[in-house]
Backbone as ProteinMPNN parsed JSONL, in Angstrom:
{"seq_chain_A": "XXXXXXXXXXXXXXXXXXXXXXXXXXXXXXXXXXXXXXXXXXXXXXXXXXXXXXXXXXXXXXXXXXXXXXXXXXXXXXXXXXXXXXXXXXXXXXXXXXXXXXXXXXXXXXXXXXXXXXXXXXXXXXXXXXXXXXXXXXXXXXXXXXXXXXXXXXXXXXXXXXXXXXXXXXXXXX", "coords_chain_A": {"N_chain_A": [[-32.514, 12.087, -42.642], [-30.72, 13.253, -44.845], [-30.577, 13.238, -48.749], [-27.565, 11.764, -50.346], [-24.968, 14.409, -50.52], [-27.056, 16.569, -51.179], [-27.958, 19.728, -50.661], [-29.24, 22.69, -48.999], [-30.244, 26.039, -49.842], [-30.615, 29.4, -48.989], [-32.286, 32.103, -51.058], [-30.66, 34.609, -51.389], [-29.003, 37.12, -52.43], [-27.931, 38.559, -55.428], [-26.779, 36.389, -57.301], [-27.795, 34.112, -56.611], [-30.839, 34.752, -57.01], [-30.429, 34.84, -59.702], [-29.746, 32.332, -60.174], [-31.932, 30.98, -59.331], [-33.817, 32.413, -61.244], [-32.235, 31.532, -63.893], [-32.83, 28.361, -63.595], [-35.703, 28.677, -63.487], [-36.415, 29.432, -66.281], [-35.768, 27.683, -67.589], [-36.883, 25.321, -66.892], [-39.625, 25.563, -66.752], [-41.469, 24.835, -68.328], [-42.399, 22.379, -66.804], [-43.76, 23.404, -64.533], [-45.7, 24.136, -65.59], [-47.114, 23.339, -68.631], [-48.105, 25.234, -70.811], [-46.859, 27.346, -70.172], [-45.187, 30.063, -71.276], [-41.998, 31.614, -72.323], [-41.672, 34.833, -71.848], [-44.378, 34.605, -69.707], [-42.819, 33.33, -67.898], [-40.805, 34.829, -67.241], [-42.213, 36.967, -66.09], [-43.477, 36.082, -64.02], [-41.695, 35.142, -62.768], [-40.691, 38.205, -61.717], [-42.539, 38.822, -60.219], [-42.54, 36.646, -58.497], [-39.734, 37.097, -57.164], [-40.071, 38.956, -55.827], [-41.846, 38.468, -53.436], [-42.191, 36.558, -52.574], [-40.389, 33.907, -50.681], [-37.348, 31.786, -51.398], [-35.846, 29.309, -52.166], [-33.35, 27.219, -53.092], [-32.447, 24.054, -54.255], [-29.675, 21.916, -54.365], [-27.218, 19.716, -55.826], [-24.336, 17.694, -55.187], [-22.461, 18.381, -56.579], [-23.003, 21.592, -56.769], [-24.932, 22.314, -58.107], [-28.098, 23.191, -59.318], [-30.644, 21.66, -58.521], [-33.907, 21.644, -57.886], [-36.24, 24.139, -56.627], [-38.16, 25.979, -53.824], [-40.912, 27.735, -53.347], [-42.208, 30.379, -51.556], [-44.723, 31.551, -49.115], [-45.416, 33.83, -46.647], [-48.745, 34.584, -44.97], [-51.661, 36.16, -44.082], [-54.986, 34.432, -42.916], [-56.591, 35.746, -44.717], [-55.655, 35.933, -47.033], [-53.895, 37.747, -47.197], [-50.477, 39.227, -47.831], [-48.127, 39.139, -45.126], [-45.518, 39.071, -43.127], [-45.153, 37.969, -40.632], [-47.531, 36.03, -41.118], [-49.694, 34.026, -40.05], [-50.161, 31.61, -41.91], [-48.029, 29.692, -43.972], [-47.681, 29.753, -46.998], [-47.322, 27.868, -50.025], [-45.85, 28.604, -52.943], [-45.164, 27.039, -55.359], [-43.404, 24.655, -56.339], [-40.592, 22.974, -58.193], [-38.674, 20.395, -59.505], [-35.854, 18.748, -60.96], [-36.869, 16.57, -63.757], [-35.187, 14.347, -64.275], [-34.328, 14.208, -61.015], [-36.216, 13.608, -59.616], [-37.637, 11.795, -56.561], [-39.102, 9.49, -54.463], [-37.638, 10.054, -52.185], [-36.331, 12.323, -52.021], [-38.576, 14.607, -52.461], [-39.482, 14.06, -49.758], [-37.552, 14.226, -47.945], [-36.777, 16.582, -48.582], [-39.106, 18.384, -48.418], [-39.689, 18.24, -45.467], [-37.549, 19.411, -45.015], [-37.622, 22.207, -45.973], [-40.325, 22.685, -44.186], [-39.403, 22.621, -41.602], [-37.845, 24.206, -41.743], [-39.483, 26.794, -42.186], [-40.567, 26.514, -39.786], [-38.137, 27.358, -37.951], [-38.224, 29.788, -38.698], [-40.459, 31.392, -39.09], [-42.734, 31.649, -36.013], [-45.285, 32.326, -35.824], [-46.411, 30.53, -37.415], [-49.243, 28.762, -38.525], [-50.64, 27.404, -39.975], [-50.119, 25.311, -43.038], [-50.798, 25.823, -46.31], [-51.283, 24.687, -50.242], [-51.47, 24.641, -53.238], [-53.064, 22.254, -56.266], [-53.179, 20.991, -58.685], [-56.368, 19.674, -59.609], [-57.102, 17.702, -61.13], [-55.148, 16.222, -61.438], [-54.337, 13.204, -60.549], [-52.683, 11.303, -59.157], [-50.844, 13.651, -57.654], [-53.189, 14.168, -56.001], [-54.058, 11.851, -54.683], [-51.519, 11.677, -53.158], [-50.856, 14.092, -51.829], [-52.841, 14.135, -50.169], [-52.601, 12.356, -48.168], [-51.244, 13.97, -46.26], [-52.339, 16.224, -46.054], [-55.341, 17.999, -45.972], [-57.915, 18.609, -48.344], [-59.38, 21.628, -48.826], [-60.821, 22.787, -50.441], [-61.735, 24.269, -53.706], [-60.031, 25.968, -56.429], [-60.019, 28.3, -60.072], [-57.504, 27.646, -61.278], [-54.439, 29.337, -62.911], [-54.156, 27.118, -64.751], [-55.999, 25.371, -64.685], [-58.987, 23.734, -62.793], [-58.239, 23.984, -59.328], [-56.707, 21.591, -56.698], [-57.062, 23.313, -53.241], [-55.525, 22.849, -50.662], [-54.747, 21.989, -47.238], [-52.758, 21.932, -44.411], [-52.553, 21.272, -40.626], [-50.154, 22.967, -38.743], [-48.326, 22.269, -36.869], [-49.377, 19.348, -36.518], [-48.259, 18.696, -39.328], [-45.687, 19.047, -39.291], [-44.981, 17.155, -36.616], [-45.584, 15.124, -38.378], [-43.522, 14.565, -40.244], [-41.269, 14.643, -39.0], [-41.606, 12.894, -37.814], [-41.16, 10.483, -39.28], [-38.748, 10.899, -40.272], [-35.593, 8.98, -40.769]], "CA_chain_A": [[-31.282, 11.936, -43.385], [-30.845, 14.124, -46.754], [-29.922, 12.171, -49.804], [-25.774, 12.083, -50.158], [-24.695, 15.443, -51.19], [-27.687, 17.18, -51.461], [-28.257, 20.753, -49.567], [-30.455, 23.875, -49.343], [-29.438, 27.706, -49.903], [-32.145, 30.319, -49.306], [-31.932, 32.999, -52.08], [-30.616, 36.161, -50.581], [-28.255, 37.896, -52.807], [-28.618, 38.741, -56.957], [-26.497, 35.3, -57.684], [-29.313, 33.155, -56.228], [-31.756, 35.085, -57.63], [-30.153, 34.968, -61.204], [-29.408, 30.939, -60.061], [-33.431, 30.484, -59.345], [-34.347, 32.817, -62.485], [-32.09, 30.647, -65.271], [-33.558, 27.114, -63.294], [-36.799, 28.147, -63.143], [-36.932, 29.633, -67.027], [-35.245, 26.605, -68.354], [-37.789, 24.229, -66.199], [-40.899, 26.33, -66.679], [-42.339, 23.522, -68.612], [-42.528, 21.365, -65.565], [-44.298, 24.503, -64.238], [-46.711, 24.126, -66.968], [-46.947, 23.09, -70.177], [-48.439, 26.22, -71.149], [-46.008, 28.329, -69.669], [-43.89, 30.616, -71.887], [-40.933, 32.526, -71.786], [-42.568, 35.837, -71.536], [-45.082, 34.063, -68.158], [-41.701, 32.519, -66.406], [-40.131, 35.918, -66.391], [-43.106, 37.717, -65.268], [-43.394, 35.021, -63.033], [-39.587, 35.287, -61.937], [-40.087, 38.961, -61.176], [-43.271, 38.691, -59.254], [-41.765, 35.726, -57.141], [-38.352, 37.299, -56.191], [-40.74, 40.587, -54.72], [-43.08, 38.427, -52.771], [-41.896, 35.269, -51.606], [-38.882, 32.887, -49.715], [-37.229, 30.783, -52.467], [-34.788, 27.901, -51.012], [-32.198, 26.118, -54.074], [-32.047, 22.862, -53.683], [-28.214, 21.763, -54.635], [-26.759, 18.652, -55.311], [-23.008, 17.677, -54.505], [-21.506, 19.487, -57.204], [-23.944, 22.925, -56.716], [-26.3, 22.68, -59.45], [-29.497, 23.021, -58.874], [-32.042, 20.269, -59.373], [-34.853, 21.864, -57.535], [-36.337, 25.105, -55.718], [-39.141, 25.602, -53.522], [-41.042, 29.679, -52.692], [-43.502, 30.176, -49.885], [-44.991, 33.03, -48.501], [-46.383, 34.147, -45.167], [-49.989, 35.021, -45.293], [-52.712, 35.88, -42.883], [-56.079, 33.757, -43.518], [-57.579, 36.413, -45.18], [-54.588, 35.505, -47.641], [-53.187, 38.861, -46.995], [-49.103, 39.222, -47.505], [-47.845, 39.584, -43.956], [-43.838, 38.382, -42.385], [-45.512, 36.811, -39.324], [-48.673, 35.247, -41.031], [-50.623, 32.18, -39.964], [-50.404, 30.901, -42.917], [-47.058, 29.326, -44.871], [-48.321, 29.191, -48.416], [-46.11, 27.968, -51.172], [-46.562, 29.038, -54.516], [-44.667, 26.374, -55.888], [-41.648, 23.725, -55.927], [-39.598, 22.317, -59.44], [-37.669, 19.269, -59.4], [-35.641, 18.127, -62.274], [-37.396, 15.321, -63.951], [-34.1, 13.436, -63.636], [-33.934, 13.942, -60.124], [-37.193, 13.221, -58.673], [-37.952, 10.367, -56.226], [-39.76, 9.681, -53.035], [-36.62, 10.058, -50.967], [-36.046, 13.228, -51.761], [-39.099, 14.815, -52.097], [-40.071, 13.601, -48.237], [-36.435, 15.106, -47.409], [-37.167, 18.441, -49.291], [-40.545, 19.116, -47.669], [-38.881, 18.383, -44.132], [-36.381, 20.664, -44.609], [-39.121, 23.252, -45.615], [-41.17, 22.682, -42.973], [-38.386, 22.58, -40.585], [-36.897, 25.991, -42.021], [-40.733, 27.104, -41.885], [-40.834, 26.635, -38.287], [-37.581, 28.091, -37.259], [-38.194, 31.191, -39.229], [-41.776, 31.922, -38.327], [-42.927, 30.412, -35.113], [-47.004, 32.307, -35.818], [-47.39, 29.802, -38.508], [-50.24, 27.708, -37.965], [-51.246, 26.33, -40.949], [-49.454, 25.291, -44.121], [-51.229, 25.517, -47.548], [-50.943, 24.975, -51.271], [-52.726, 24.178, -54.218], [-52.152, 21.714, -56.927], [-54.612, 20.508, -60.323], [-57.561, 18.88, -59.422], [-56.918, 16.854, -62.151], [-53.559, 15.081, -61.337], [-54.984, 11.793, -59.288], [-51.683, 11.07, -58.196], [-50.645, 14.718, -56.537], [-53.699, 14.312, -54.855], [-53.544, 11.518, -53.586], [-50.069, 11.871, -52.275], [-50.536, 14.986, -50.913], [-54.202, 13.635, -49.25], [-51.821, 11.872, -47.243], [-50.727, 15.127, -45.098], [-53.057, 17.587, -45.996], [-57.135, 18.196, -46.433], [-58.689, 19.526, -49.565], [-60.589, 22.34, -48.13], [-61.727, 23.615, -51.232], [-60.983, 24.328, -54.957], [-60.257, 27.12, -57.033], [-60.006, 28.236, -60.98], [-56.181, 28.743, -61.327], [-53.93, 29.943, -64.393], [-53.493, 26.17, -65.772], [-57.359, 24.666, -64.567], [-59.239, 23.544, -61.621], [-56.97, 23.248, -58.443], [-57.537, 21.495, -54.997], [-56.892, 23.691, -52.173], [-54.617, 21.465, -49.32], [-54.412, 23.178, -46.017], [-52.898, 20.986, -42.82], [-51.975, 21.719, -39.232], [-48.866, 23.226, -39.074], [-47.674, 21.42, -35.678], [-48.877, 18.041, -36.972], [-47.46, 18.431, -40.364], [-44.377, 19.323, -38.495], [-44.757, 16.353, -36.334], [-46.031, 13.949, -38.813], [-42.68, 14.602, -41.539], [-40.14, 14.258, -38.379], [-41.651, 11.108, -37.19], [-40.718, 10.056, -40.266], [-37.02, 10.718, -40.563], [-34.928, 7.77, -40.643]], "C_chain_A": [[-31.498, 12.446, -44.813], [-30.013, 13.021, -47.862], [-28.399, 12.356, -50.11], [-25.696, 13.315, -51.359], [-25.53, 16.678, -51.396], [-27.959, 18.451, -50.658], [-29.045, 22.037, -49.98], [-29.873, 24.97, -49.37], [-30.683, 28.297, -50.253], [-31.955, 31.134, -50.133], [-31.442, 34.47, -51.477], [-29.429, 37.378, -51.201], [-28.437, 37.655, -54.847], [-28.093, 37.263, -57.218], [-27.492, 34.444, -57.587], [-30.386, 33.562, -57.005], [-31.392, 34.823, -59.241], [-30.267, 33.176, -61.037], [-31.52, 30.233, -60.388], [-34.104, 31.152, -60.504], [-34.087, 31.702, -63.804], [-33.001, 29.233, -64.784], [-34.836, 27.127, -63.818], [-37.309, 28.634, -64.975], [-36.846, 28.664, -68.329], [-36.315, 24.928, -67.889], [-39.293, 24.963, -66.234], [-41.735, 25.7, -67.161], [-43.118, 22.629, -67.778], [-43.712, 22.13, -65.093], [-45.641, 24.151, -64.765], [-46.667, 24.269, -68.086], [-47.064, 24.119, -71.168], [-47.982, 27.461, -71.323], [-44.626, 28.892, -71.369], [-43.3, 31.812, -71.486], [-41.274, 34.043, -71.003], [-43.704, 35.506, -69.849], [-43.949, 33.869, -67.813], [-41.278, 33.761, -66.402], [-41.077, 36.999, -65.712], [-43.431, 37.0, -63.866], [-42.334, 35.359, -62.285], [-40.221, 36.302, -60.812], [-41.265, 39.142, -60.326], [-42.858, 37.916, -57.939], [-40.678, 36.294, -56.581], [-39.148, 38.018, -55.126], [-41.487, 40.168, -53.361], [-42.873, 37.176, -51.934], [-40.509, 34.89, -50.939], [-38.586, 32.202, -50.317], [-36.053, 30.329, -51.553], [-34.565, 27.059, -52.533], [-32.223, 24.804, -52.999], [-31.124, 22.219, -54.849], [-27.767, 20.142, -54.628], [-25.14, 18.712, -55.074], [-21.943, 18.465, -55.732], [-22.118, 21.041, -57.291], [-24.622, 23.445, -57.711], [-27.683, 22.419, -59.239], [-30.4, 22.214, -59.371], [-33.226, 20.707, -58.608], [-34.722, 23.503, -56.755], [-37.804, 25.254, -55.008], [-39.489, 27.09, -53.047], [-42.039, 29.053, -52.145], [-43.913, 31.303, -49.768], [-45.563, 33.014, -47.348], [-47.478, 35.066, -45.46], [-50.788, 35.481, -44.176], [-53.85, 35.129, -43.521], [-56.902, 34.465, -44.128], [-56.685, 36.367, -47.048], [-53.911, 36.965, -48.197], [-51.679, 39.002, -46.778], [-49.014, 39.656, -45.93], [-46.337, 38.89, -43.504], [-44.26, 37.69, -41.366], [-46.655, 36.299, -39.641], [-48.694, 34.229, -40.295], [-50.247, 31.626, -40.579], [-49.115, 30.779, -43.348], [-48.001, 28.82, -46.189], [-47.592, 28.809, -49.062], [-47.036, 27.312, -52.595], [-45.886, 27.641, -54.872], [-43.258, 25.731, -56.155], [-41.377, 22.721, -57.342], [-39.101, 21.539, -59.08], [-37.437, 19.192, -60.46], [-35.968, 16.885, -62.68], [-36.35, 14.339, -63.066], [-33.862, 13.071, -62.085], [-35.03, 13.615, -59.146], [-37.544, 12.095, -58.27], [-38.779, 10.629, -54.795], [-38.86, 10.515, -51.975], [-36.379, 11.728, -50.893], [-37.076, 14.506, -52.009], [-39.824, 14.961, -50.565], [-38.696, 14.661, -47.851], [-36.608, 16.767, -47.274], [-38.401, 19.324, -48.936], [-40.302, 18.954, -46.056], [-38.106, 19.55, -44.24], [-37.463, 21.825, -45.134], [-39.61, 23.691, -44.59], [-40.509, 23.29, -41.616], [-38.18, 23.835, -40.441], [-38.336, 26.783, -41.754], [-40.8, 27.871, -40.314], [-39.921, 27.907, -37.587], [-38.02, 29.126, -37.383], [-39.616, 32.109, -39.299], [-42.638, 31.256, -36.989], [-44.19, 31.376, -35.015], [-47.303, 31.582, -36.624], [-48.495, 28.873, -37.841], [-51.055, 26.726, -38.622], [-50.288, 25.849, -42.149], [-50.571, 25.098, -45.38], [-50.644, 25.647, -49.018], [-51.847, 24.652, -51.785], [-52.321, 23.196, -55.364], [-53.894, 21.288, -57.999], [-55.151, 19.33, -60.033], [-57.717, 17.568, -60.274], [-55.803, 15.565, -62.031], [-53.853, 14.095, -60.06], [-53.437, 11.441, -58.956], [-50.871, 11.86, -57.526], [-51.774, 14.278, -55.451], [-53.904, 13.405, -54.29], [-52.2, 11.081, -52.648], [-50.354, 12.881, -51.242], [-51.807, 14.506, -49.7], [-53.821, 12.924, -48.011], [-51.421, 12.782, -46.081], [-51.447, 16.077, -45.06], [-54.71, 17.128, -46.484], [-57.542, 18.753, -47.432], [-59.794, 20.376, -48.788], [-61.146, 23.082, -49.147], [-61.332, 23.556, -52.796], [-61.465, 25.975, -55.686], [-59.851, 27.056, -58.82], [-58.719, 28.755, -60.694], [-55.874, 28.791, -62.76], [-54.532, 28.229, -65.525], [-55.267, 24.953, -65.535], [-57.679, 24.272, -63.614], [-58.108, 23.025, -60.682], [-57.317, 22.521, -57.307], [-56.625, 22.355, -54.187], [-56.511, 22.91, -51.005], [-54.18, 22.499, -48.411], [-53.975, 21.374, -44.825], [-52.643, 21.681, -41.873], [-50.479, 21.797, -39.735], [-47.949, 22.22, -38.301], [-48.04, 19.657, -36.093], [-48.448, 17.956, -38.218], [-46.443, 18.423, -39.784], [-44.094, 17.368, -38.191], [-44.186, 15.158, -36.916], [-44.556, 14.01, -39.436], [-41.236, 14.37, -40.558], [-39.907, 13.043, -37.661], [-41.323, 10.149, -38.054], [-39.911, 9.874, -40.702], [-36.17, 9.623, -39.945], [-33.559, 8.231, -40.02]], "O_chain_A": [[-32.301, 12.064, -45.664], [-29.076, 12.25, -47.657], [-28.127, 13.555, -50.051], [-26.1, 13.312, -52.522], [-24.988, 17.732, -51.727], [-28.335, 18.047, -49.558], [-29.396, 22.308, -51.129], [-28.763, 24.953, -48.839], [-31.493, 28.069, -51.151], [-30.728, 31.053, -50.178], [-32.288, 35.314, -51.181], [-29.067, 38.343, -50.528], [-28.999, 36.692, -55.37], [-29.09, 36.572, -57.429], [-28.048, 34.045, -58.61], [-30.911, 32.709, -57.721], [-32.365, 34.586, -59.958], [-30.974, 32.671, -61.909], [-32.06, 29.48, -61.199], [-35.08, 30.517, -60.903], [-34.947, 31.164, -64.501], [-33.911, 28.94, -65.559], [-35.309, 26.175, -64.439], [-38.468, 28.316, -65.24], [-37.39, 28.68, -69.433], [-36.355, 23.843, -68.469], [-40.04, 24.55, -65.348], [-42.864, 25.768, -66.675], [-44.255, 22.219, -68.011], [-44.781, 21.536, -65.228], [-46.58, 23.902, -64.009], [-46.208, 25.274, -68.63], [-46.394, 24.105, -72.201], [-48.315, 28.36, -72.095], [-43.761, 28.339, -72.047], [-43.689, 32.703, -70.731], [-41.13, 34.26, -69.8], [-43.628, 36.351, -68.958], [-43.894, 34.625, -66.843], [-41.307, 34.122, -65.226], [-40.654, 37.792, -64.871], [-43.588, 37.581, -62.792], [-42.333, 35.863, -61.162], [-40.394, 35.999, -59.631], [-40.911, 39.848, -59.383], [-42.828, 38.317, -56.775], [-40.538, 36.04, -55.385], [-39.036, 37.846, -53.912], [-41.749, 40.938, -52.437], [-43.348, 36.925, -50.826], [-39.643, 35.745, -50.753], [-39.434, 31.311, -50.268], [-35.535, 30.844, -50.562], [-35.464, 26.382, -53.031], [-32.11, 24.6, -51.791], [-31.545, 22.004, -55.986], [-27.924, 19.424, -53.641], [-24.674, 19.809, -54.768], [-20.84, 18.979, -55.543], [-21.478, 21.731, -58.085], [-24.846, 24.596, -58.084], [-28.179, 21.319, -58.995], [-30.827, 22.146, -60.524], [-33.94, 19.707, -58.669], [-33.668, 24.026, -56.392], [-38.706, 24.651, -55.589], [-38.625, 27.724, -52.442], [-42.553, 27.934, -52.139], [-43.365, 32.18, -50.436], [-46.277, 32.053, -47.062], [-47.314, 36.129, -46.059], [-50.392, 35.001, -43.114], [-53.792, 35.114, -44.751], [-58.047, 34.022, -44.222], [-57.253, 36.781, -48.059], [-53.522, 37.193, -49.342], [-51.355, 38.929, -45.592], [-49.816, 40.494, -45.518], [-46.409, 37.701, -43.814], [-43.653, 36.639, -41.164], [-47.247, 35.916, -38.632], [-47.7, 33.596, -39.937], [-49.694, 30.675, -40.027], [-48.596, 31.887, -43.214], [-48.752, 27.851, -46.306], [-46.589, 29.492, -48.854], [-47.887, 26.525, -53.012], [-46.602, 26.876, -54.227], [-42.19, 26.344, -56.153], [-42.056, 21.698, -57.431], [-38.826, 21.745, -57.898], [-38.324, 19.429, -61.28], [-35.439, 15.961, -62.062], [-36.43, 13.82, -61.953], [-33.36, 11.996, -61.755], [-34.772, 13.371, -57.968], [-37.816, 11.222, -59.094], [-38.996, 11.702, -54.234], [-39.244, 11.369, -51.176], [-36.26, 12.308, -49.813], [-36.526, 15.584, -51.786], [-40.607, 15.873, -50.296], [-38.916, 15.818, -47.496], [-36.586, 17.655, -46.422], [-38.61, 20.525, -49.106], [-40.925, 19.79, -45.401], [-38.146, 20.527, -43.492], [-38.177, 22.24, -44.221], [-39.453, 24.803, -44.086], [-40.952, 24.14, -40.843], [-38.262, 24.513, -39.417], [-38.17, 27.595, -40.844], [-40.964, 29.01, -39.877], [-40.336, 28.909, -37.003], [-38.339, 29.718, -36.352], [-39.688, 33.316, -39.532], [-43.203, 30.188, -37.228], [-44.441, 31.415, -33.811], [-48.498, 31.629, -36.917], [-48.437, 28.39, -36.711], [-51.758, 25.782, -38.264], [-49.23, 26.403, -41.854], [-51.231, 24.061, -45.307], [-49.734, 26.448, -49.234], [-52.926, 24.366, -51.268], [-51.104, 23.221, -55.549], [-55.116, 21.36, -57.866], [-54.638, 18.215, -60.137], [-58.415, 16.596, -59.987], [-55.766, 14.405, -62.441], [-53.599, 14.3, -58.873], [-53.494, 11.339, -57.731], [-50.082, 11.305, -56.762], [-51.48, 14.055, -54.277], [-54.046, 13.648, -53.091], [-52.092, 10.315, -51.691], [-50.177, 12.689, -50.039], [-51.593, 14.569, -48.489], [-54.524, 12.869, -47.002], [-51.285, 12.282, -44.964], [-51.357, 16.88, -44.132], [-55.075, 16.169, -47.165], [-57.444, 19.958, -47.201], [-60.818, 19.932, -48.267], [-61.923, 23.994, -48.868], [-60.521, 22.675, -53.084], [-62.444, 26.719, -55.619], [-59.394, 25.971, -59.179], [-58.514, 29.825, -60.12], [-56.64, 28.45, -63.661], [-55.09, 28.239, -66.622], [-55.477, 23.946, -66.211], [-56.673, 24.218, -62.907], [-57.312, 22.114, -60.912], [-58.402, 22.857, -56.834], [-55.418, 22.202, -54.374], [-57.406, 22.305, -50.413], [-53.513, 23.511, -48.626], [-54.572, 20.318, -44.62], [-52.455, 22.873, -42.118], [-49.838, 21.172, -40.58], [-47.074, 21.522, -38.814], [-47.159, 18.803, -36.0], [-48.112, 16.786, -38.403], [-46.118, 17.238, -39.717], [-43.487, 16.554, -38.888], [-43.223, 14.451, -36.62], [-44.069, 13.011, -38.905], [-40.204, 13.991, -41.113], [-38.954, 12.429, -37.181], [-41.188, 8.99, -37.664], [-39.778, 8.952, -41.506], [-36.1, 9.438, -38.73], [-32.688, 7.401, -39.761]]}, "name": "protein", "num_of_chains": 1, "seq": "XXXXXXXXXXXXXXXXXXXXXXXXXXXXXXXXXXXXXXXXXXXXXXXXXXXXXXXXXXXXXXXXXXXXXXXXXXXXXXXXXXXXXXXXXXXXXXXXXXXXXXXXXXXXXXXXXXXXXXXXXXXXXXXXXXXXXXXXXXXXXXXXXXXXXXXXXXXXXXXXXXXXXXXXXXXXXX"}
């Protein structure tokens, strides 16, 4: 059950893209603290070229979140039918973040995941080694299989099964 009002729109025409550019250069903070204007639009125009961005809308159509992905092979090689669902990264507006709709918003992901590539087989991301309460939230669904040096400082590497992430996030829907 999605939170009242709330819905998804994949990016597929310049509006969206201009919709996920102003969000994400006005929230780039969230992003990282570090982040300036000059990084979010280099950022922007790398992400439109390379990934799957998905608005997330509430009941009047303003965006309080977005979430990109990419299909990879394990060699972490761009590919349309990878193995791999990676996602670069997902915004929420402070204001609007809670359990409920986080859990919702990574279902419907997942979900849309599935339909729209059925070689995935894994799902990964990465998140700052540092933030004890990403990891253990996410430790909950996914494995640290490793860590790397990213832009903003050590990250953990979170890889799960695709089919029991799947499972696990629909056994879950109320």
């Amino acid at each position: 059950m999605k939170p009242m009002g709330i819905h998804y729109r994949v990016c597929k025409n310049d509006e969206d893209f201009i919709e996920y550019a102003l969000f994400f250069i006005h929230h780039r903070k969230d992003f990282s603290r570090l982040f300036s204007l000059s990084d979010a639009l280099m950022h922007v125009l790398e992400t439109i070229g390379t990934s799957h961005i998905i608005l997330v809308l509430d009941q009047m159509d303003n965006t309080i979140a977005w979430m990109n992905y990419r299909y990879v092979t394990h060699e972490y090689e761009s590919h349309s039918e990878g193995e791999v669902a990676f996602v670069d990264s997902v915004i929420m507006k402070e204001s609007q973040r809670s359990s409920r709709l986080f859990v919702n918003g990574f279902r419907h992901l997942v979900n849309y995941i599935d339909q729209e590539n059925h070689h995935v087989r894994t799902f990964q991301f990465h998140a700052l080694a540092d933030n004890v309460y990403l990891t253990r939230l996410y430790s909950k669904f996914a494995d640290i299989i490793g860590q790397r040096e990213g832009y903003h400082g050590t990250e953990n590497i979170f890889s799960a099964d695709f089919s029991r992430l799947l499972q696990y996030l629909n056994r879950t829907q109320k």
